[in-house]
N, C-alpha and C positions, 0 to 999 in steps of 0.2 A: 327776016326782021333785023333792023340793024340794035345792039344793045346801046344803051344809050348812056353815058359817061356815069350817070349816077349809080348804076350798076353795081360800079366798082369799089363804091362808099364801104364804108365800115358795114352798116345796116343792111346792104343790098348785096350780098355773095352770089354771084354769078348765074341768070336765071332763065329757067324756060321751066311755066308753070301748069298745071293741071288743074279745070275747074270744073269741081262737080259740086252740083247744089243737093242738098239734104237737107227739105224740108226747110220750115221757115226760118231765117235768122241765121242757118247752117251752114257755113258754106266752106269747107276744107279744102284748103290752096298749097296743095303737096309742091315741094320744093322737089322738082328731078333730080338735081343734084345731090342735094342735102337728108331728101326723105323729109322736110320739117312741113308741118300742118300751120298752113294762116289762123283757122278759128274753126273752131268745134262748139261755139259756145252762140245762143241767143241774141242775134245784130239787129238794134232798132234803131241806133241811130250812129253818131260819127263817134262819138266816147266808145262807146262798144267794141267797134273796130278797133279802134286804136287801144284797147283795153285787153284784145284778145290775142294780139299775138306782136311782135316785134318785125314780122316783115308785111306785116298786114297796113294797110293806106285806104284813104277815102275819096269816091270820085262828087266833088257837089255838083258835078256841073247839070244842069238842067236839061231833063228828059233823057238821060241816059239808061234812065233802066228802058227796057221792053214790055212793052202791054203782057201783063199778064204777071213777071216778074217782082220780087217783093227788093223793096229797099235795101234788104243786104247785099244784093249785088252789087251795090256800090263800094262794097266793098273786095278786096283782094289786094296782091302784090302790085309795087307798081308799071311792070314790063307786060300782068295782064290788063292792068286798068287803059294802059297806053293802047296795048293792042286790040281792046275792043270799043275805043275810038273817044275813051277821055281825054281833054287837053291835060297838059303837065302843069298849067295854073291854076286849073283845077282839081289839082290830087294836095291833096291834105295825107301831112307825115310828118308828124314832129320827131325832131332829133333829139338824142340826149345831148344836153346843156352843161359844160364842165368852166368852173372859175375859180382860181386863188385868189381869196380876198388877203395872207399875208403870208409872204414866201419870203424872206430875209435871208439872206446870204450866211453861207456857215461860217465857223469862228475857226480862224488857224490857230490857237492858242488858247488856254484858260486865263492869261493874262491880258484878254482884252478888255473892255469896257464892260461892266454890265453881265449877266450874265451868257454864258457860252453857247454860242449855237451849233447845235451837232445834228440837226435834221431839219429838211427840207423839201416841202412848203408845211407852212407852219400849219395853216386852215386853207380848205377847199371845200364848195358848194359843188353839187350832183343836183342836177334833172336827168332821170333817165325814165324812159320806156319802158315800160314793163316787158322783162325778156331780152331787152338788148341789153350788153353789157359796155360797159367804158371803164379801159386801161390808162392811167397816168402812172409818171416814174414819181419816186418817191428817193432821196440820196439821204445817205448816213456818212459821217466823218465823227471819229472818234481824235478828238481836239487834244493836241500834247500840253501834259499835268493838270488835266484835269480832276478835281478835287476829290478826295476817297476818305470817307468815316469807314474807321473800321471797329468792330464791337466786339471783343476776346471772351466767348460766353466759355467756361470753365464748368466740369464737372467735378467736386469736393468732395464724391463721396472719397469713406477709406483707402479704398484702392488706388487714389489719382494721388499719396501722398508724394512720391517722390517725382510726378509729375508736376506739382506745384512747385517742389523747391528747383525746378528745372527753369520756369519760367521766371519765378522771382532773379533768377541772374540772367537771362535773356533779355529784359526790358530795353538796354541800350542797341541792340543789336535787331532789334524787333523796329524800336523807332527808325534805324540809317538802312531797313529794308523798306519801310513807309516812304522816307524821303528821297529813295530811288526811285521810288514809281512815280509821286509827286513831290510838287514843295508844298500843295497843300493839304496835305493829312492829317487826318485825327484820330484818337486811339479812346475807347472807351471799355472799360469792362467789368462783366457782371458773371454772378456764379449760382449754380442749383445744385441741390442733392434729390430730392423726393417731397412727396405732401406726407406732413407729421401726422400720421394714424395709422391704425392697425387696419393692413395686413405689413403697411410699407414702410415703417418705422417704429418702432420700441416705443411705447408711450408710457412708460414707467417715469414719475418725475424723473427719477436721476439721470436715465438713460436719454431723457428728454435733452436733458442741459449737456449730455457727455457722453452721444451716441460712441464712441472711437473705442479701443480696448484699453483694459486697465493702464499698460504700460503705455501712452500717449498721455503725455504732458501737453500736449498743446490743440484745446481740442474746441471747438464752438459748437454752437448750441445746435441742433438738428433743425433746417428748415427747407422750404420748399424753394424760391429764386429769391435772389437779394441783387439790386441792381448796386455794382459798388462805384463807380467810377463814369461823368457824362463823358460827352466826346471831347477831348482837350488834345492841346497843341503838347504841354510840358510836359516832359518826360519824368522831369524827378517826380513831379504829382501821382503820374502813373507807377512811378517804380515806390513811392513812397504806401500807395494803395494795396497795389499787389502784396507786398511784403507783412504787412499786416494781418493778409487774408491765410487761417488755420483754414484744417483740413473736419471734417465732419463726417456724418454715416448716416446709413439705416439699414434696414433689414436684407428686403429682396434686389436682386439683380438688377431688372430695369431702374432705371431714373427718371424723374420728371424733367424730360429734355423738351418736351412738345409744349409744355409748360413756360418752361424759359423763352423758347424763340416765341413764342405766340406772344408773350410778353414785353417781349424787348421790340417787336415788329409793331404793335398796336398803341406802344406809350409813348412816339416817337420826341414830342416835347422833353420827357424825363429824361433821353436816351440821346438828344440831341443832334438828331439827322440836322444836316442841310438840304437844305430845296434841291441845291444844285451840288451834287456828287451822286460818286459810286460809293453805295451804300453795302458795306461787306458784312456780316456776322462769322466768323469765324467759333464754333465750334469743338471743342477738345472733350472727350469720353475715350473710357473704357468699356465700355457697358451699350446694354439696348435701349430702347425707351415703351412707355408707359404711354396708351394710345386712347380713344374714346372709348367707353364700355368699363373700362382696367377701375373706373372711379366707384362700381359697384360693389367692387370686396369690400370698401370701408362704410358701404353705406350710402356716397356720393349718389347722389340722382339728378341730378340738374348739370343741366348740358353745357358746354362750354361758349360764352354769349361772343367773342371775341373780342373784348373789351379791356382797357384799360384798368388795371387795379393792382396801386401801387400806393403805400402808407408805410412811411419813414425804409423809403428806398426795399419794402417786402412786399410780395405777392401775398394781397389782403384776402384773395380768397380762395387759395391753396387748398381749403380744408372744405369748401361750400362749394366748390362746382369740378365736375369733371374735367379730365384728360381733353383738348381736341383730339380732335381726328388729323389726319395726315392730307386732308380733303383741304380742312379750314388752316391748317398753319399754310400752306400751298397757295392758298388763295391771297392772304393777308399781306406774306411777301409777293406777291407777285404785284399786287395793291399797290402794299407802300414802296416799290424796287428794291428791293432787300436781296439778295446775292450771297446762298450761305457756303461754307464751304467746311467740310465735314472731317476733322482732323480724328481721327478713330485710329486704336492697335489693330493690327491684322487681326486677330480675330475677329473683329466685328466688320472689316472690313463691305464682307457680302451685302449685312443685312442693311449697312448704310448706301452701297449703290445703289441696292435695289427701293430704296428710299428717296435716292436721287432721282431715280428715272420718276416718281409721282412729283416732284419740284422742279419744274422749270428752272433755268439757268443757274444750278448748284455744282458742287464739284465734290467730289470724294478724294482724300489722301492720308499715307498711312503713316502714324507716327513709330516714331523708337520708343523703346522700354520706358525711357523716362523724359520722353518729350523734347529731347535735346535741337530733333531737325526741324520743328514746328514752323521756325520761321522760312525755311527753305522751303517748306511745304507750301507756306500761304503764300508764296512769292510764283512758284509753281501755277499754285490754282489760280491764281488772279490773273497771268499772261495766259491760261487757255479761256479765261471766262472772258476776258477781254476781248480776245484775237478770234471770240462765236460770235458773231450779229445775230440773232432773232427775231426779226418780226411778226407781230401779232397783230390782235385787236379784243378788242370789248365783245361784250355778249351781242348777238344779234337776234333782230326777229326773225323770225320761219324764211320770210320770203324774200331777205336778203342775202345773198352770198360773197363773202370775197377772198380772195386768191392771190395768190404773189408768184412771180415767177423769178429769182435772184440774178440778177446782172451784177458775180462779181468774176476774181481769176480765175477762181479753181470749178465755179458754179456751184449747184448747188438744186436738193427737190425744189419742186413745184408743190401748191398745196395749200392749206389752210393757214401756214405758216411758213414765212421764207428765212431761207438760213444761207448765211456767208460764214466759210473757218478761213483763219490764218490771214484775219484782218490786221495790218498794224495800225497803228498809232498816227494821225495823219493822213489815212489812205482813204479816199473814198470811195462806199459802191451804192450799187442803186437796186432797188425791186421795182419790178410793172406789178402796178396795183391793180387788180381786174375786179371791179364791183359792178355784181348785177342784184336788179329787184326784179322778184319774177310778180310780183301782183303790184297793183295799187296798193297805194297806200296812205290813209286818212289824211295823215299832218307829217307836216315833216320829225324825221330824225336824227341824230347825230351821235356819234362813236369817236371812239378813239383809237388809232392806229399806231405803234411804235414800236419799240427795241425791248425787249425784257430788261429789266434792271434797271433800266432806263425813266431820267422824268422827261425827257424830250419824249413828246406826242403831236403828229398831226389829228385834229379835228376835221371829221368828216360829216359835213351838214347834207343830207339826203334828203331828196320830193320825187315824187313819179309825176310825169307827165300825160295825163290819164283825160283833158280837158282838148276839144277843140276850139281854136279862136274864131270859126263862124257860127259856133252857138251863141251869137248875138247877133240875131235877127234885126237887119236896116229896117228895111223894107216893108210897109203895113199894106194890108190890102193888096198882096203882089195877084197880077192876071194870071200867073200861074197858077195861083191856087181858088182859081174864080172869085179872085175880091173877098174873100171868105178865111183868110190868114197868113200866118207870113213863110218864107223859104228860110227854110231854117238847113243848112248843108246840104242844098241839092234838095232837103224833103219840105212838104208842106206843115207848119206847126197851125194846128186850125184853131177857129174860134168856136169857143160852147155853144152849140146847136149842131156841130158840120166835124162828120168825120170822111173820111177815104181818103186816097190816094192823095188827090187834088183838091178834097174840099167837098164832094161834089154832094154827099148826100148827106139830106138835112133832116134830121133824127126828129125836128117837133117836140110835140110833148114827151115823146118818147125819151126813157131814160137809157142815155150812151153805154151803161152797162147791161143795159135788160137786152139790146141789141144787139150785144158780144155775148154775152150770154146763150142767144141762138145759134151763135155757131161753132157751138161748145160742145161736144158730144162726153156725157158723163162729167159732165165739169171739167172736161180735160181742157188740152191744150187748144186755144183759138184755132179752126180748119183744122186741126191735126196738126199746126206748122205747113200746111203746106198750103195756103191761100190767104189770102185778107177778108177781113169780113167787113163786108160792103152794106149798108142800111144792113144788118141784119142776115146778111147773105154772104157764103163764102162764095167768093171768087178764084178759083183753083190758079196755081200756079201750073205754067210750061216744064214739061220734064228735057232734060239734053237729047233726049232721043228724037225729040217731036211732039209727043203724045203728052196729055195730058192729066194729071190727077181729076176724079171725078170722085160724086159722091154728094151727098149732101151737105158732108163737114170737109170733104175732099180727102176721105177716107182711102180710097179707093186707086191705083194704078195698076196699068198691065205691063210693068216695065221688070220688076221684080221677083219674078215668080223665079222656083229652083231650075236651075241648070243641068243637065246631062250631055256628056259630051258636047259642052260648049254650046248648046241649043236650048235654048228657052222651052222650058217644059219635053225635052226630048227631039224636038219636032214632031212629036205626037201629041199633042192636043193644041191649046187655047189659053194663056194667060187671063185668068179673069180676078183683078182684086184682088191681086198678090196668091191665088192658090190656081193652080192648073186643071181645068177641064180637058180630061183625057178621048181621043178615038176610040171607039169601038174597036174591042180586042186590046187596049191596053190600060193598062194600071201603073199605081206608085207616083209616090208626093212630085215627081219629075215628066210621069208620063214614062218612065224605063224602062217596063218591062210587059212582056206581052203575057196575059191572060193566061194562065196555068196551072195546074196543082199535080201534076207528074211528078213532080220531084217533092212532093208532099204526101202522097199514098203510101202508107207503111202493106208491109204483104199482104195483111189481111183485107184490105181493098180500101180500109178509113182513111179518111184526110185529119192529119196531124192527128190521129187518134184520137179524134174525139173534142182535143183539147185543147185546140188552140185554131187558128186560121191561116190558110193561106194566101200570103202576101209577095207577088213577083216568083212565086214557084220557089217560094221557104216558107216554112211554117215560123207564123210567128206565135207564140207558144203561150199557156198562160202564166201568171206571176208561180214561180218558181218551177215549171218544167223544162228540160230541155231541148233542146233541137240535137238531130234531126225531126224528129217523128213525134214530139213532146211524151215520148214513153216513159222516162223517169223523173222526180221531184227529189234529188238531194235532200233537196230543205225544207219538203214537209216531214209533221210527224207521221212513225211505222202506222204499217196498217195492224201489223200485231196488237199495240195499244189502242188505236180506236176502233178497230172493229170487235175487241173481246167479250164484252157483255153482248154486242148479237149472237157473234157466236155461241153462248152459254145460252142464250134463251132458246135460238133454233135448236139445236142438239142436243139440248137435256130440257126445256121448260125450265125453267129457272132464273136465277139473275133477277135485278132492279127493272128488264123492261119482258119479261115473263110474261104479263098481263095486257102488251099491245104491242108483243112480239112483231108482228105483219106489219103496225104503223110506223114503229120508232125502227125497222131495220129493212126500209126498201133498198136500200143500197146495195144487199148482198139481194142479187134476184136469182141465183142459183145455188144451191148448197146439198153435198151428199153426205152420208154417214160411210165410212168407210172402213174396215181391219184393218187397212195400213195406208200409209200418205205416201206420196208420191217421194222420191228421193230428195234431198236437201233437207238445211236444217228448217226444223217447223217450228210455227209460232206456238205459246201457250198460256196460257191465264188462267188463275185460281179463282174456281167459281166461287158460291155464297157456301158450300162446306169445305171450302178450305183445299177441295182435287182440282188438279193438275189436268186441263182440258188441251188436248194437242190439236192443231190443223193447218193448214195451207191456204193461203188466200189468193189470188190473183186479180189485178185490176184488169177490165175488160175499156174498152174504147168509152170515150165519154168522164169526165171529170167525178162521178163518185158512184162509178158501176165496177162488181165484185162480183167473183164467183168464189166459192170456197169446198174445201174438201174437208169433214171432221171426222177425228178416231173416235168409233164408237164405245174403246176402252177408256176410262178417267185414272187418272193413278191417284188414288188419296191416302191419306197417311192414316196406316193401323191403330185401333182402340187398344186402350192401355189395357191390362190385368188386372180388376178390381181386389180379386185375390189376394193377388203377390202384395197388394199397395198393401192394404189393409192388414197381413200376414207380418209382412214386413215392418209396418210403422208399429204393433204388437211389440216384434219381437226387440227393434229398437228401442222403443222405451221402458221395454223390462231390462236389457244392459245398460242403458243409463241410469235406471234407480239402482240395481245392482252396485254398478258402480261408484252412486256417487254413498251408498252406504258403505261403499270399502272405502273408501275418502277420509268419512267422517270418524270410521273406527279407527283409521292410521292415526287422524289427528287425533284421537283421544288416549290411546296408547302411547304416544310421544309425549303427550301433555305429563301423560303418568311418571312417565321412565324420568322426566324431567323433575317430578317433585321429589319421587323417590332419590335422588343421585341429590338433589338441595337436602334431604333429609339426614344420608350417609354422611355427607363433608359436615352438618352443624354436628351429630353425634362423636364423630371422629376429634371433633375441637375440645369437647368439654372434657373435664378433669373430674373425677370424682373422691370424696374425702375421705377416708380410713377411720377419722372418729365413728364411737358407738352413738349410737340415738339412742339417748335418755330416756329415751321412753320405756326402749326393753335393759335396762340397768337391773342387776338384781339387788332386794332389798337389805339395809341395812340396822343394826340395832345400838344409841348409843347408850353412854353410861356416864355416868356423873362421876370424879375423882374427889372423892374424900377431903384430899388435902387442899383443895383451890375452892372449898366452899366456903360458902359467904357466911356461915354461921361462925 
């Protein structure tokens, strides 16, 4: 067969295809080459096809199927549609459809007209195929002096004091680095410490207004970001700002840095972007930062909205919403092109790349003690952020994909993202854009394609091509379909009364579903998929063999049955309805193996012992025994556990089944009393007093036959000495009364010795007096003098 020019099309890679039908609507069109499947999926009409697969086509032309054949066959690749005798005017294949509605020429300069054009095409429209994919080139030119705000975000706490007074004498030397890279730059800047609460700032009034230490004279008030400066051309303005701006504190380590940039990225009016530049924030800390979650020490619970909030140039809600995440500041700059570039002391170095690598097109660079190289630094980071192209794009749906593959010097991966390094100024390169939709897709969509950093964006308007333009029926009443409806892509669309193939049969009062309904088995699938149903009746389809599906739902072939050694059912039996009727003498789902159970007899002459059956001369065993001979069960329970209470009832009478001993334990059907058990260790179980019954059990053929051997001796544990108990707990509680009456005499003797020895020390204190007591005085007589009487 000669391949035919179209072949060599983008859609059509080089082909010699295979067709097997599977059932109705089925019909999988293996690529030799490629290994790729046309449809696997339910073909009723031309949408379908075209719906199912990207090398898949449709034949309309009339009477191409074969009697018996269902309408899918009109479907396949187009080298089989050719070769099983479609014309090529009548294969239906849409192409994907590619147009640039505005592609402008790029800008040599920033100083041309209007704003600068640095990519190209601006917008492009897609039809494509479901499955196929289409590459267009896509060019980037990075235009000389092109316009750059740059945003000097400052950290104030204590630590960064003699980093401030570094920058306040850098300002002139910061601007003639700006106006190296452009003539049109602007400088804005803004500074943060922390959010004013506890755990991350001193909220003591004083400490409020004069976080810094005692000996700092020059200190402002503790705050969270303060935007100080829009984007301006003047430098004295800028040097006039900075100079003004003290130094401030708070407590912990990290700072609210996620804070600041989130701020200055989302306010962009206050902060004063232009449309059209490179949008830079630059960056200066000493320190880590304060992240989502961090907002919970102080109480904070409400999540960060990514919102603008800014009242007399402060961060109005510092104190009422959380920390972002490193997710949404990521996000925000990538949004508005924001470009940060992370000026940190080697110590923090690490934890700021590894910062970087979550932010797209960022850069890391390390300062001096007191910030002196800063501007070397930003001049640094700006020519390697420059001299990376990145291309991206917007979120997509599931069943879109796109891909870049980099057309510049040095090259560059392939991937969800394309990259060019060591771009200059001037230079342009290109990516192949490769977008595929692998499904349909309702309405159309559109994305956005372009450079990180960047506001240059191609618009990308996407539709699937999913519709055939001969589902619009001319023709009414075509002879084809016996005057009875119209051709609609090769197939008949009929009118209410008349279904089949061609129209042919007229349903009457009968309702079109109760019809199909008939030849539903189980409410399944119409014939199984594998016939049409005709008034009522399935119509079996042709199998590739020859033969035919049969059946009354057309349930039924002989074409399918298992395989042995390449031979249908072995060559020993009869495909009948997908399962094999074996010869005489043989067996197994194939027909493979001849009739036998030799290699199933264990010694004692049983098949599979009992316990399972032989299948091709192997026992197949029952649920948990094994093969060979199904003799042991890993995985049931011992028999020591479930046979113990027969053994207790046989061997002693006794036990829970004592009373129907013979009913509840046919399983064991032999059992002896014996002096001693046979060698190995033996089972045992403690009957209803508590002894220790010993014996041996063996499983005999058959799933729960037992024979057993039991010691006529029980070991049970000796009765105590009522004696000794009773003797004992006597003599026990006469040395506890005993002793606890020597207890109580200790204590009371102690108590004594103790009043006695208070008694000795007060008698030892007192004094006693030498006067007589008047009472034993001896008696006295007086006498009256003469001379002193009163007469």
């Amino acid at each position: 067969m000669t391949v035919p020019s179209f072949c060599h099309q983008e859609m059509y890679p080089c082909v010699s295809l295979l067709l097997l039908l599977m059932g109705r609507g089925a019909i999988p069109l293996v690529l030799s080459q490629e290994g790729k499947v046309c449809s696997k999926t339910v073909i009723n009409s031309c949408s379908d096809c075209i719906k199912s697969g990207a090398y898949c086509t449709w034949c309309k032309q009339l009477n191409f199927i074969k009697p018996g054949e269902q309408e899918a066959a009109r479907c396949d690749t187009w080298a089989q549609l050719i070769e099983r005798g479609c014309m090529e005017e009548d294969i239906i294949s849409p192409k994907n459809d590619f147009s640039s509605s505005k592609n402008i020429s790029l800008s040599n300069t920033a100083l041309d007209k209007g704003e600068p054009i640095q990519l190209r095409p601006q917008e492009v429209n897609l039809k494509l195929r479901p499955g196929l994919p289409h590459t267009f080139t896509l060019d980037f030119q990075r235009v000389e002096g092109y316009p750059v705000d740059l945003y000097y975000l400052m950290d104030l706490s204590y630590s960064m004091e003699d980093d401030l007074r570094s920058i306040k004498t850098l300002g002139n030397e910061l601007f003639n680095a700006l106006q190296g890279i452009t003539k049109k730059g602007r400088i804005g800047f803004g500074s943060f410490v922390d959010k004013t609460v506890l755990p991350f700032t001193n909220t003591n009034p004083e400490k409020l207004n004069k976080p810094c230490a005692e000996t700092e004279m020059y200190c402002q008030p503790a705050f969270g970001y303060r935007h100080v400066l829009s984007m301006t051309e003047k430098k004295a303005e800028f040097e006039s700002k900075v100079n003004k701006q003290r130094i401030s504190g708070n407590l912990d380590s990290p700072e609210g840095t996620l804070d600041a940039i989130m701020q200055a990225a989302v306010c962009g009016e206050r902060i004063g972007w232009r449309n059209s530049s490179t949008r830079l924030i630059v960056l200066t800390t000493d320190d880590g930062f304060h992240m989502a979650g961090d907002g919970k020490l102080a109480g904070i619970l409400e999540p960060n909205d990514e919102r603008c909030y800014m009242d007399n140039n402060l961060y109005s809600k510092s104190n009422e919403m959380d920390y972002p995440s490193v997710g949404q500041v990521a996000n925000q700059l990538e949004k508005n092109n924001i470009q940060p570039i992370f000026a940190v002391t080697k110590n923090m170095e690490k934890v700021y790349r590894e910062l970087s690598k979550m932010i797209p097109k960022s850069e890391v660079g390390v300062l001096s003690a007191d910030s002196h190289n800063v501007v070397e630094l930003i001049k640094n980071a700006y020519n390697r952020l420059s001299s990376k192209v990145t291309v991206t794009h917007d979120a997509l749906p599931d069943n879109v994909r796109v891909t870049y593959t980099p057309l510049c010097p040095e090259g560059g991966p392939s991937g969800d993202k394309g990259v060019c390094n060591n771009v200059g100024v001037g230079q342009m390169v290109s990516f192949n854009v490769t977008v595929t939709a692998d499904e349909c897709m309702q309405s159309e969509i559109s994305f956005l394609i372009g450079p990180l950093g960047m506001k240059d964006k191609l618009k990308v308007s996407l539709s699937t091509l999913c519709k055939c333009e001969c589902e619009n029926p001319v023709t009414v009443d075509s002879q084809y379909c016996n005057g009875k409806g119209q051709v609609n892509c090769g197939m008949c669309s009929c009118k209410a009364g008349f279904v089949g193939q061609k129209c042919e049969c007229s349903i009457g009062e009968k309702d079109e579903s109760s019809l199909r309904a008939a030849c539903r088995k189980d409410n399944g699938t119409e014939c199984e998929g594998r016939g049409d149903c005709v008034c009522g009746i399935c119509q079996c389809y042709t199998l590739p063999g020859g033969s035919t599906y049969y059946g009354t739902n057309c349930e039924c072939e002989n074409e399918s049955c298992e395989k042995f050694q390449n031979k249908l059912c072995g060559g020993n039996g009869k495909c009948r309805c997908k399962n094999c009727e074996c010869k005489p003498g043989y067996e197994g789902t194939a027909c493979q193996c001849k009739k036998s159970d030799e290699q199933c007899r264990t010694p004692s002459g049983s098949v599979c012992s009992g316990r399972g059956t032989c299948k091709c001369n192997q026992c197949k065993c029952m649920e948990g025994y094994q093969r060979p001979y199904c003799l042991t069960c890993p995985a049931c329970q011992t028999t020591c556990i479930t046979k113990g209470k027969c053994i207790e009832c046989l061997g002693f009478q006794t036990g829970p089944f004592s009373k129907n001993c013979s009913q509840a334990c046919t399983s064991i059907s032999e059992f002896k009393m014996v002096e001693t058990l046979p060698p190995g260790k033996p089972c045992d179980v403690r009957d209803v007093e508590s002894c220790r019954v010993f014996f041996a059990i063996k499983q005999l053929d058959g799933e729960d036959n037992y024979t057993a051997q039991i010691l006529k001796t029980r070991e049970c544990p000796k009765l105590p000495n009522i004696y000794a108990i009773i003797g004992g707990s006597i003599v026990g509680v006469t040395v506890i009364g005993i002793l606890i009456l020597l207890f109580i005499k200790v204590l009371f003797t102690l108590q004594d010795l103790k009043e006695y020895r208070k008694f000795m020390n007060e008698a030892q204190k007192t004094r006693w007096s030498e006067n007589k007591n008047p009472i034993f005085q001896e008696a006295t007589t007086t006498v009256a003098n003469p001379t002193f009487s009163g007469e």
